[in-house]
N, C-alpha and C positions, 0 to 999 in steps of 0.2 A: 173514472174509466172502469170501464166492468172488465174480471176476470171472469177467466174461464175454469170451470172446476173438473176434476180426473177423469168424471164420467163425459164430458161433456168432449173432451179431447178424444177421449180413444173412440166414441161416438164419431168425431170429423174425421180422424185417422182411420178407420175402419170401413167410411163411406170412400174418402178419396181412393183405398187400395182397393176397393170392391168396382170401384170404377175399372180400376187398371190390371183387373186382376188376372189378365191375362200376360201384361208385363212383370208382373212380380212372380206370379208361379211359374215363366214359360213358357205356358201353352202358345200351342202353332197356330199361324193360322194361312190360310192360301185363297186368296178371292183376286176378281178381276179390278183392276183400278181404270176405270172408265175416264175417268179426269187427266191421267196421264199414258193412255194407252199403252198399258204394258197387264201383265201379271204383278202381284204384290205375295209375297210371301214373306210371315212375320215381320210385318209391316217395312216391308222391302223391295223394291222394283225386281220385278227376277225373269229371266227368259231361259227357256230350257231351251237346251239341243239334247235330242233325242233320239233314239235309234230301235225300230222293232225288229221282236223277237215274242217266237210262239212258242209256248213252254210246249205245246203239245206236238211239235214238230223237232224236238230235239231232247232225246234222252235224259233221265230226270240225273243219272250219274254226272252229264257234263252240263248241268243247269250253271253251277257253278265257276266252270270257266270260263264259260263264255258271257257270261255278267262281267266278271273280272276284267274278261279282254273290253268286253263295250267302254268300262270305267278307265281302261289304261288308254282307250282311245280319247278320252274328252268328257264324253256325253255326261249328263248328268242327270239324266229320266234314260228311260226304257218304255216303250207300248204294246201293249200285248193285248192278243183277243181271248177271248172266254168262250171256245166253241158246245154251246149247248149238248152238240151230239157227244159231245165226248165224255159228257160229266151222265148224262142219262140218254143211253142207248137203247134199253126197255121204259116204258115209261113207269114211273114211280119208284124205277132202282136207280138211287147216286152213285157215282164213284168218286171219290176226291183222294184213292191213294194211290202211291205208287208215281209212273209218270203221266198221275191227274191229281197230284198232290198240288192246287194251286196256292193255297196258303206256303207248302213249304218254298214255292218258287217266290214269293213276295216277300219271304221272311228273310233270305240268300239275298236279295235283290236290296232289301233295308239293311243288311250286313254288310252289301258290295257298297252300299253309299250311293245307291241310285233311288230318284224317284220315279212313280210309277203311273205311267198314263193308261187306265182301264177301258178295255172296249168291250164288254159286256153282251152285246146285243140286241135284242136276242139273235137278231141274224148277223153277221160279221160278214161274209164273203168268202175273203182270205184264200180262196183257191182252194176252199176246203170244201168235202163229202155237203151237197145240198146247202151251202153258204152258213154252216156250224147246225140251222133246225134239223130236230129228230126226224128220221124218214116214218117213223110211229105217227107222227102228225099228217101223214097221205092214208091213213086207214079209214079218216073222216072224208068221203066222196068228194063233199062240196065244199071242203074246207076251200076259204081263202087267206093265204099265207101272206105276212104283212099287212096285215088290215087289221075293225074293227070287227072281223066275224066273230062270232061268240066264242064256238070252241077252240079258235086259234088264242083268244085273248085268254080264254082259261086256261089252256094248257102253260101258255108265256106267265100269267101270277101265279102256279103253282112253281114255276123254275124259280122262278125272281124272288119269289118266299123262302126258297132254299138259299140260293148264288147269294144275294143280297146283306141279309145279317151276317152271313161269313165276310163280305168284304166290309162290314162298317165298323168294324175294331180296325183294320187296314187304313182307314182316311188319314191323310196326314194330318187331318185337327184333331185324332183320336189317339195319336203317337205315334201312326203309322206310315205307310209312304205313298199312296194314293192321292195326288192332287188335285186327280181330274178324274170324270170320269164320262165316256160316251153313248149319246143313246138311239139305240139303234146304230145302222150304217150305211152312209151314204144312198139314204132315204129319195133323195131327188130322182135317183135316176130308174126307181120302179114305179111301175103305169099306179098303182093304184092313188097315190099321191091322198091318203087319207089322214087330212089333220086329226079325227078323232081319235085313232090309232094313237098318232106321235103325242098329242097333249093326254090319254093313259098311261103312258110309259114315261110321262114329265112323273106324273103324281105317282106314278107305283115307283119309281127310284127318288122322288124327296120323300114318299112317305118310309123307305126302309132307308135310304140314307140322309136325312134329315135338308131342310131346303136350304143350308149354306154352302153345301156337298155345290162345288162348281160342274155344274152339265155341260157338257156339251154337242153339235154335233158335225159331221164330214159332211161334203156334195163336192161332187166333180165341178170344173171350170167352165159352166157357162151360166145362164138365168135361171133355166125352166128346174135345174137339179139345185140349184142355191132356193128357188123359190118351194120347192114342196119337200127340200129336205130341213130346212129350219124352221123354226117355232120360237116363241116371246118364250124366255125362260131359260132356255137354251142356248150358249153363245156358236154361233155361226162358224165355223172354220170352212177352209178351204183344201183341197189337195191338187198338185200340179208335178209335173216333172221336166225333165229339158227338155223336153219339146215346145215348151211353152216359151217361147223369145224374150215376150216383154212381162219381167215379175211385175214391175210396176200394175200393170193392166188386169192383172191377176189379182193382184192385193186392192186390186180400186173394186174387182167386183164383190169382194169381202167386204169392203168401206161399204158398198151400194144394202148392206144387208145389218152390218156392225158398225154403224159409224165410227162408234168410239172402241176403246179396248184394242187388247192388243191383237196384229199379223199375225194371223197364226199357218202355217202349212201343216198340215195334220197329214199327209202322205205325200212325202217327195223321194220318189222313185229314182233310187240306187240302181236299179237294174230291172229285169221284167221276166215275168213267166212262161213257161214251155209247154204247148199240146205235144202231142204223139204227129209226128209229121212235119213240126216246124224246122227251120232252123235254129239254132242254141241261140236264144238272145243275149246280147251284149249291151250295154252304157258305157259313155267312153268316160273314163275316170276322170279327167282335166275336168269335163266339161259339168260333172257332178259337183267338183269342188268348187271349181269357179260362181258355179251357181248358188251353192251352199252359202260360201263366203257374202256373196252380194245380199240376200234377204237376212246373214246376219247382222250385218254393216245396216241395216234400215229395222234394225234391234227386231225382227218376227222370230218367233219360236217356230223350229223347226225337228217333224221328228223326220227321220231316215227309214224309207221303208224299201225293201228289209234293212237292218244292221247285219243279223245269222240268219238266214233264210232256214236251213234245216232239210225235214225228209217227211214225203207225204208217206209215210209207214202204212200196211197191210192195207186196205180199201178206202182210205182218207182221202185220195185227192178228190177234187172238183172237178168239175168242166163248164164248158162254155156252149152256146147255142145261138149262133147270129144267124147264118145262113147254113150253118149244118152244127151236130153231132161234133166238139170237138174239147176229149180229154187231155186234162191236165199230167204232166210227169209224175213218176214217181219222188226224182228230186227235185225238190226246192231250194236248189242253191241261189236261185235270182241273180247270180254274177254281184251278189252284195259284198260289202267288206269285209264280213265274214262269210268264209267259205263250207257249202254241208256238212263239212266235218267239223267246223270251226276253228279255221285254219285263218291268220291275219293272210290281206293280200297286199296288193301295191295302195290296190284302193281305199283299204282303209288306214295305209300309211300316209297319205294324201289327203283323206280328210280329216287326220289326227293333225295334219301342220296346219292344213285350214281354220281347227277349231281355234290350235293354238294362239292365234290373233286376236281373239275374243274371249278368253277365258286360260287358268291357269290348267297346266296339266299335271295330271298324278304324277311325281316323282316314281322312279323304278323305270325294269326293265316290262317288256309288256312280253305277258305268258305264252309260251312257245307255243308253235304249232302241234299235235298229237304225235306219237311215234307211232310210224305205217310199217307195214308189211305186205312183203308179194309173200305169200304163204305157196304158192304155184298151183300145178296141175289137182284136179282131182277128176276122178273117172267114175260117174253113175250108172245105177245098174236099174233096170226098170222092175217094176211095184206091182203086182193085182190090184186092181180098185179097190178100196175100202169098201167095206160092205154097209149098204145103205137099206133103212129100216123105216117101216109105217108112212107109204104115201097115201094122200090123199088123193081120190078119186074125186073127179070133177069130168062134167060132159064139156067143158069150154076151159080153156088154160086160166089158169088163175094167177094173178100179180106176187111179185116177192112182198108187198105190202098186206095182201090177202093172206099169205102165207106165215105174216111175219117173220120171214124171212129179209132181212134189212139188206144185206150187203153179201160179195161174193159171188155166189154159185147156185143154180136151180136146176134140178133135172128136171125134162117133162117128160114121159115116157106114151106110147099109143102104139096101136098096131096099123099097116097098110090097108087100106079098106079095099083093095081090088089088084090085082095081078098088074104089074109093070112091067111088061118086056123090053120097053123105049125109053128113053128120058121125059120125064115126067117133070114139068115145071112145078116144085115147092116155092109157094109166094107167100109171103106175107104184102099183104094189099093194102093196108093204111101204115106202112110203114113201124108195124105196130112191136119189132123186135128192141127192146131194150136193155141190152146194147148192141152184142154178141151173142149169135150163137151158132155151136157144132153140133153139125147135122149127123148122125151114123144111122147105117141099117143094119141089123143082125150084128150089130159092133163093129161092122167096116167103115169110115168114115169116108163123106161123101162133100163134106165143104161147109160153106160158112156164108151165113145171112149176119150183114150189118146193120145197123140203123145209119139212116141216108145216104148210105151206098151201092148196098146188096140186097136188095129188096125179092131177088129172084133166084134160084136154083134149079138142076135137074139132079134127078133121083130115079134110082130103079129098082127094083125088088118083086117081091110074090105075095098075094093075099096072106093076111097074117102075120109077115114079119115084123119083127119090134123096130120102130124107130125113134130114133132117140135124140132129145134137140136140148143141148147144158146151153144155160143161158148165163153168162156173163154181166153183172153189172157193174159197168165201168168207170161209176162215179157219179154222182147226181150232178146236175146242171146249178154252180153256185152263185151266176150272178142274172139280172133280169128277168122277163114277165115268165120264162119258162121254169122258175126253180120248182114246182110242183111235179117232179119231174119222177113219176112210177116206173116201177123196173119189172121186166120179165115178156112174158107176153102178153101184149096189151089187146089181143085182137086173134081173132083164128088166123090157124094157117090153112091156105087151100092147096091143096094138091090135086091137078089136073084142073076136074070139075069140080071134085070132093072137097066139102070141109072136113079138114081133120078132127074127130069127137073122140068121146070118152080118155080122157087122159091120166096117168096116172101120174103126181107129181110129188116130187121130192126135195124139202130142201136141206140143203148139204152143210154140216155144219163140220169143215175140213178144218177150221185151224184148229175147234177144240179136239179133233180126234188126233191130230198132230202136235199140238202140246199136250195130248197125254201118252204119248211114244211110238207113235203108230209115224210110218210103217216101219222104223225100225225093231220096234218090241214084239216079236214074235209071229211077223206076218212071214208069210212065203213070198218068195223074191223070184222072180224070174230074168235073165240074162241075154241081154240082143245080141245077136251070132250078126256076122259078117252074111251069112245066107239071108235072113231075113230082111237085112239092111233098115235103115231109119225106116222109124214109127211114123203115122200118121195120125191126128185126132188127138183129142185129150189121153193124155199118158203119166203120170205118175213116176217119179226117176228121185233115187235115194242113194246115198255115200255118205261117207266121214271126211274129215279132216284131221287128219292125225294132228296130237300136239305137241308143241315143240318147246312149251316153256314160258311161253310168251301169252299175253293177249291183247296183240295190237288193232289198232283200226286197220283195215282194206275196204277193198272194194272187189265186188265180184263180177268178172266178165263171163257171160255166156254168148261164146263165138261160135256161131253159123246155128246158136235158138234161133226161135220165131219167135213166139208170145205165150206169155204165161206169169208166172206166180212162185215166189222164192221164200221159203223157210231155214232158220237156221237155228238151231237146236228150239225149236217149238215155237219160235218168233218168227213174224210175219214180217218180211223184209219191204215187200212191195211188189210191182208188176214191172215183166220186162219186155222188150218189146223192139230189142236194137235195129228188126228188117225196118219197121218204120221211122226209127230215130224220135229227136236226135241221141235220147240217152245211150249212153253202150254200158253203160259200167251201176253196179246197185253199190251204196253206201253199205258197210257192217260194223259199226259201232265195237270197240277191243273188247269191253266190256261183255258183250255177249255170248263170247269166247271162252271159253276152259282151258287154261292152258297147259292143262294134265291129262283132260279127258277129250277119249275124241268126239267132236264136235259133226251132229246127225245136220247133214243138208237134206232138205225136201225140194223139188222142183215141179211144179207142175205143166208140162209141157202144150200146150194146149192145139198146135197145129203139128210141127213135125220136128223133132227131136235130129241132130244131124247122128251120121253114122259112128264119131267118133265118141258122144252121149260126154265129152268132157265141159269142167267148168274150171275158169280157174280165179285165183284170187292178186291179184295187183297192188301195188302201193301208191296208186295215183288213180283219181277217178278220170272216165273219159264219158262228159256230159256233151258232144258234139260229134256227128257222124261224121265231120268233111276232114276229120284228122285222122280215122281208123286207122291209115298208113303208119302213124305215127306208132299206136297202140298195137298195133300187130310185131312190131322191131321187139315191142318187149314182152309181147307173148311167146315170139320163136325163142328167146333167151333161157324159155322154162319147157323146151320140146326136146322130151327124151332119147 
């Protein structure tokens, strides 16, 4: 019988651990198990419940809690998107700190004990400014967004050369928490439907995340979006919400695309999102659970969209364009489990006992809601305009993209070409105003052209005088054929007969002049008398907040504003706009607070300021107009 000699041993022992070597050292590993329809992780059947959250929609201070609370809820992933715009606003400048610090949100997230479903993009949606793409990418005329066009693909590998190597130390086969990650989003349901496109973005994320990196990707519940949003390589998920009756039927047109592998729901809707004008959307909680529990009982991973919906902060929201023009809120609470401020609700108590049947929960108590404050009245005094410098001349209005001017505020400025003694129709003819804009003559204001509303005005004035039209953009159009969606004036305007020419145009870069102290640092102030009564037109309104020691979360009401734009010590709160609803009330984060120093409000009023010019601050938000009765018992409570 032959032995075996020293070398010859540690030779088979060396080749058997080199086999296994991924059980002997540890290493993770997370791929789909086709043969048994599920997920595998470390060679384990695994199904995540899930819950999203946009780090970019919730202050990088409470990233922290509200991980925590997802983890005390159950869940055991988190999904999150990666909005382009927000990491490069100019093109070829990053940002990744501060609250665009996404490594530190992933690093908090592998602390909380959550894993992390990536949605990357490059377009996301999300109710976000032009569906996450930079508005820098409408500078190129012909560009086609979502597709194989050239400059579109180059500009998406210059990102993804950045984004990419930052998330490949994240994968969870790299020690990280990243299990999954998606590419593109919910590709089915835009016209272009171009496989060359989606099989480029296969190869540029295996080639920077390696081809074990599980892809995958979303489409809405029917054929034609399951058919030209998936690709070989890619596993297929689906998204659906209660409206859909029969999961079965749902998870069969998954089967039609995945045979094998696991159910997956990749957005099942907690709740749903608010235009300007809607009513407050609601989801009845029973019916979220119930649902929940069924597609976990038939073992499908499910994530929760939203979990913490959050706040579309300073010019972030999105919009929408079916048969009109229709922007997104400034919050994003979704009526999710978690609430804007990241407050638990009933609902996510309900689907914390739901999980509970399926899985073990964190021991402990689960982390309280924030401490609020009605902080009360405050009385604003009105601003001189900041003074505006170096426009550029043009004979035809130019685009905030032309301008590079991305987001905010545009003035155009020109003179009347011929004496008005009547009312004079100002038109815009091809509907070409994008979004808003306030019309003045000689600085009197005269009204407001919409996009697909207000296509017409009258106006009166004298040869020569200045007319002046700030244009508003209200948020880029973030889902469907229209995300290409340029702002400003896209088109002349004519007056009477007259095209309007020679124009003088300016773009307004108000938050940096207001995060650098203005108007409170040394500007002249002027005071609305009882004779003059409320303003009309774009108007400028500044006060304090005395402090009391404290600095807690509120919310700020502005009773009997119209529409405008809110700062609070040099941070851009968001857009307000309570005559159209449903929002009444703006979130303010405690943190943003001083609670030594008094705290500078900016307000920008943009139609008519009421006579009392007050604002006040509450301890409870009011996202619903058909309750204001309710919200007013507790504004007279704070009436001097």
């Amino acid at each position: 019988m032959e032995t075996m000699d020293s070398k010859a041993i540690f030779l088979l022992v060396f080749t058997c651990l080199a086999g296994n070597i991924h059980l002997v050292f540890g290493a993770r590993s997370f791929s789909i198990d086709y043969k048994n329809n599920c997920f595998e992780k470390d060679g384990k059947p695994f199904q995540y419940i899930s819950g999203s959250m946009h780090y970019s929609r919730v202050p990088h201070y409470y990233w922290k809690d509200r991980l925590q609370k997802m983890y005390m809820a159950g869940l055991n992933a988190i999904q999150t998107y990666v909005p382009w715009n927000f990491h490069e606003e100019q093109q070829g400048v990053y940002n990744f700190s501060g609250h665009r610090d996404l490594e530190h949100f992933l690093d908090l997230a592998n602390q909380t004990g959550l894993l992390v479903i990536l949605r990357p993009g490059p377009y996301i949606c999300a109710e976000w400014e032009m569906g996450g793409l930079p508005a820098w990418l409408l500078q190129k005329p012909n560009i086609v967004l979502r597709s194989a066009d050239t400059d579109y693909l180059g500009a998406v590998n210059s990102w993804m050369a950045v984004l990419l190597p930052k998330m490949k130390r994240w994968l969870y086969t790299n020690g990280g928490n990243i299990i999954s990650v998606q590419v593109e989003n919910e590709y089915g349901s835009y016209y272009a439907c171009d496989y060359n496109y989606m099989r480029h973005l296969r190869t540029l994320f295996q080639l920077f995340l390696g081809e074990n990196t599980v892809l995958f990707t979303t489409d809405g519940n029917t054929d034609k979006e399951m058919t030209c949003g998936s690709l070989e390589g890619m596993y297929a998920t689906i998204d659906f919400g209660t409206g859909e009756r029969r999961i079965s039927q749902a998870f069969s047109r998954q089967r039609r695309f995945e045979p094998r592998g696991p159910l997956v729901n990749s957005e099942f809707y907690t709740g749903w999102l608010d235009h300007w004008g809607d009513q407050h959307a609601e989801v009845d909680t029973q019916k979220v659970s119930t649902m929940l529990g069924e597609m976990l009982s038939m073992g499908a991973s499910v994530n929760m969209y939203m979990f913490e919906g959050g706040t579309n902060f300073g010019y972030w929201n999105g919009a929408d364009h079916d048969n009109r023009f229709r922007s997104v809120v400034t919050s994003y609470d979704y009526n999710a489990p978690l609430s804007e401020a990241g407050d638990p609700t009933e609902k996510l108590l309900t689907i914390q006992d739901t999980i509970r049947k399926f899985r073990e929960i964190p021991e402990g108590p689960m982390p309280p809601a924030s401490s609020k404050m009605a902080y009360g009245f405050v009385t604003l005094t009105m601003v001189g305009a900041h003074s505006i410098h170096g426009p550029v001349k043009s004979q035809y209005p130019l685009s905030f993209e032309e301008m590079k001017q991305f987001y905010g505020f545009m003035l155009y400025r020109t003179k009347l070409p011929r004496d008005l003694p009547e009312n004079t129709a100002l038109i815009s003819p091809l509907n070409g105003v994008r979004d808003r804009a306030y019309v003045s003559v000689n600085g009197v204001f005269q009204g407001i052209l919409e996009r697909d509303v207000t296509l017409v005005m009258n106006i009166t004035g004298k040869q020569g005088d200045q007319i002046d039209v700030l244009v508003e953009n209200m948020g880029r159009v973030n889902f469907g054929s229209k995300i290409n969606d340029r702002k400003g004036l896209l088109t002349h305007l004519i007056l009477g007969m007259d095209v309007l020419k020679d124009w003088l145009i300016f773009p307004l870069n108000i938050d940096e002049a207001i995060a650098s102290g203005w108007p409170q640092s040394g500007m002249r102030r002027s005071t609305p008398t009882p004779i003059r009564g409320p303003s009309t037109g774009p108007v400028f309104y500044q006060g304090t907040l005395a402090p009391n020691g404290l600095a807690w979360d509120t919310f700020l009401r502005l009773t009997d504003w119209t529409k405008g734009q809110v700062w609070i010590n040099g941070v851009n709160l968001g857009r307000y706009w309570p005559k159209r609803g449903p929002q009444q009330t703006l979130y303010v984060p405690g943190p943003l607070l001083s609670p030594t120093q008094p705290n500078n409000i900016t307000v920008l009023e943009l139609e008519g300021a009421p006579p009392h010019t007050r604002v006040v601050f509450l301890d409870r938000p009011q996202l619903s107009s058909t309750a204001i009765h309710i919200l007013y018992q507790s504004v007279e409570s704070f009436q001097e």
